[in-house]
C-alpha positions in Angstrom: 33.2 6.8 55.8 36.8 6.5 55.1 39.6 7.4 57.5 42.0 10.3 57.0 45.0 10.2 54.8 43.2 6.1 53.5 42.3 6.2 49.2 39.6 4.4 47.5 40.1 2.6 44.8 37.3 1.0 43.2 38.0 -2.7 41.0 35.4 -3.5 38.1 37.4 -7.1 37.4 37.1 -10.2 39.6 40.9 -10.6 39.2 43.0 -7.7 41.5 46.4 -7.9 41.0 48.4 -6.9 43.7 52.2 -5.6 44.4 54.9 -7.7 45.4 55.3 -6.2 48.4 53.4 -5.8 51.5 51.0 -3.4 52.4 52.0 -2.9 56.3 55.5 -3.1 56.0 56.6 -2.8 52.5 58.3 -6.3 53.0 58.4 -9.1 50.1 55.1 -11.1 50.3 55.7 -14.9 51.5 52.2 -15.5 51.9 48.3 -14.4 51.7 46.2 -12.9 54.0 43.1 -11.8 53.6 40.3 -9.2 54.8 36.1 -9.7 54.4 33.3 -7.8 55.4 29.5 -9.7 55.5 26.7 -8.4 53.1 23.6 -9.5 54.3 21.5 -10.3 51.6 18.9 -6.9 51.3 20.5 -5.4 54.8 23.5 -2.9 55.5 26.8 -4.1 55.9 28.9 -5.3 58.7 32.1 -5.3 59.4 33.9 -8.7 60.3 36.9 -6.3 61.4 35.2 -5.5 64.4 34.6 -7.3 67.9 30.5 -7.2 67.9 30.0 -9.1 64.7 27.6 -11.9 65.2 28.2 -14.2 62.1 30.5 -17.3 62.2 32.5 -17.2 59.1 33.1 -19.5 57.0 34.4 -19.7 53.5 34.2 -17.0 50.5 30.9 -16.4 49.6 29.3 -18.8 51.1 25.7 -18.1 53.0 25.7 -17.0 56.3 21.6 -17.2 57.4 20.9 -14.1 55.1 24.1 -13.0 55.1 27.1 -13.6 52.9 31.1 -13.2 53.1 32.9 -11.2 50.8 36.6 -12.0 50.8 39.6 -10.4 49.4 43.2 -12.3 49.3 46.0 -9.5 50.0 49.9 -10.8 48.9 51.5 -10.0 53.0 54.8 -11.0 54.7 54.6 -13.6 57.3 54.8 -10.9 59.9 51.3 -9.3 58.9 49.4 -12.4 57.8 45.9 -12.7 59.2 42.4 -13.7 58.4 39.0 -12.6 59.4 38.4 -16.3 61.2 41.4 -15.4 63.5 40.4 -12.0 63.8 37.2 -12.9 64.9 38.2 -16.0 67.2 40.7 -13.7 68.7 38.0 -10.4 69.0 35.2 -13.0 70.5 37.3 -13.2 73.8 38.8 -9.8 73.5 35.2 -8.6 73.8 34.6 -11.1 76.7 37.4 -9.9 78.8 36.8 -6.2 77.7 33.1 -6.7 79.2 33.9 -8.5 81.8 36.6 -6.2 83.1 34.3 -2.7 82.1 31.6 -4.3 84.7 34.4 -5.2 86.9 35.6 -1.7 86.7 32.3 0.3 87.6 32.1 -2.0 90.4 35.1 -1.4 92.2 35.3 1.9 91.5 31.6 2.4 92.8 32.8 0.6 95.7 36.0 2.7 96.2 34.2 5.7 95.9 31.8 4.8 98.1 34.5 4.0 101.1 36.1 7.4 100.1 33.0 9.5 100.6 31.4 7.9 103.8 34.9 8.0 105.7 35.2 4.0 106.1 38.7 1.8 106.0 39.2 0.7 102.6 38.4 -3.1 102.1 41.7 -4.5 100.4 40.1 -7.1 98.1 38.6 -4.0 96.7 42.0 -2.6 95.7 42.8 -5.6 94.3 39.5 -6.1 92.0 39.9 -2.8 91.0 43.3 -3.5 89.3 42.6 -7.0 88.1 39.4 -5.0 86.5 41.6 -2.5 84.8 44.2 -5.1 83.3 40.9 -7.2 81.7 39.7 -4.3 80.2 42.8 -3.1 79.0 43.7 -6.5 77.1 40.6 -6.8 76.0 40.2 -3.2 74.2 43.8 -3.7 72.8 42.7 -7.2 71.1 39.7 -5.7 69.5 41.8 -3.1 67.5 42.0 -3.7 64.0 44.7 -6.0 62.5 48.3 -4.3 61.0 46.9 -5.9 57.3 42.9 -4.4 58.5 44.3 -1.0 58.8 45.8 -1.2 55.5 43.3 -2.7 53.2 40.2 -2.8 54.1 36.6 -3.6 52.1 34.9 0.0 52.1 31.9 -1.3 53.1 29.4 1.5 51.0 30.3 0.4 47.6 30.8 -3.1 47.4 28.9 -5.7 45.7 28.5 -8.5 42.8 31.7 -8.1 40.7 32.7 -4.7 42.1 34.6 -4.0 44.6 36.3 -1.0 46.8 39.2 -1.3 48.7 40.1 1.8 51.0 43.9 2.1 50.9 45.9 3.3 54.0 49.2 3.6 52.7 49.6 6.0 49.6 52.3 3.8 47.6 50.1 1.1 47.7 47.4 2.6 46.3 49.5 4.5 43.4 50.7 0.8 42.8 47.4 -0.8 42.5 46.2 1.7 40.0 49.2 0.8 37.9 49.2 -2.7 38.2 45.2 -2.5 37.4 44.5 -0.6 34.9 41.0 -0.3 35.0 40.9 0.3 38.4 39.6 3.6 39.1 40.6 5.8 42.1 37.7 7.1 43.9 38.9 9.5 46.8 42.3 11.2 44.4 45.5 9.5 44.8 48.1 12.0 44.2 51.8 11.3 43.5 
């Protein structure tokens, strides 16, 4: 399912040429980023954007157990570079501390709640846990959000496969740019000018 106001554009070629500018910021590229998703070989996809996915990566295309990455290099500014192998280092801890400070969080607040109803001084260290639960979860859901680069190009993960591939396509310029610069792309959801 694609997001509101993102384009899908789907590329028959191997070869995707992309605009000289970057697709966050509209800056001049300086280097390459890239985004993946894992196609497990006669499964459903996963997402490597997210926190929960369970595959090491390594490499394009390379095998994964029954699984295999699918890669695409996007032209960024230094500002917006990223991988999914830093995504995912970074999103393995950010779901660590998001846990960790969730079950930290119904805890305290059982215990707070608790002290409240049965009339009983309030233990400090309590206070104090519940806080130190609600910064840990906070870091940790704002680390497993989706990259700058992520919530601009991004593998739709229903139609992509073998030589074909679908990119959704947050901002609108970008999109009109990559259906001029490829020619026999095709635009699947209706990029308007």
């Amino acid at each position: 399912m694609t997001s509101r106001g993102s384009y899908l554009v789907k590329f028959v070629e191997e070869i995707i040429e992309f605009p000289d500018k970057c697709p966050v910021c509209g800056d001049e590229v300086t280097t390459i980023g890239s985004v993946g998703i894992v196609l497990p070989i006669g499964g459903d996809f996963k997402d490597i954007s997210r926190g929960w996915s369970t595959s090491p990566l390594s490499g394009t295309g390379q095998q994964l157990g029954r699984s295999e990455v699918l890669r695409v290099n996007v032209p960024v500014c230094e500002k917006h570079h990223s991988t999914p192998e830093k995504m995912y280092r970074i999103k393995r801890f950010a779901t660590l501390f998001a846990g960790l400070g969730t079950l930290l969080l119904i805890m305290s607040s059982f215990f707070l709640v608790s002290t409240i109803i049965f009339q009983a001084p309030i233990f400090p260290p309590f206070i104090l846990l519940f806080f130190i639960s609600v910064v840990l979860s906070s870091f940790g859901y704002y680390f497993l959000r989706l990259s700058p680069l992520e919530k601009s190009v991004m593998i739709y993960k229903g139609a992509s496969s073998g030589s074909m591939i679908t990119l959704q396509i947050k901002p609108k310029w970008y999109a009109l740019k990559l259906l001029e610069l490829n020619p026999t792309a095709l635009p699947l959801k209706v990029v308007r000018k």
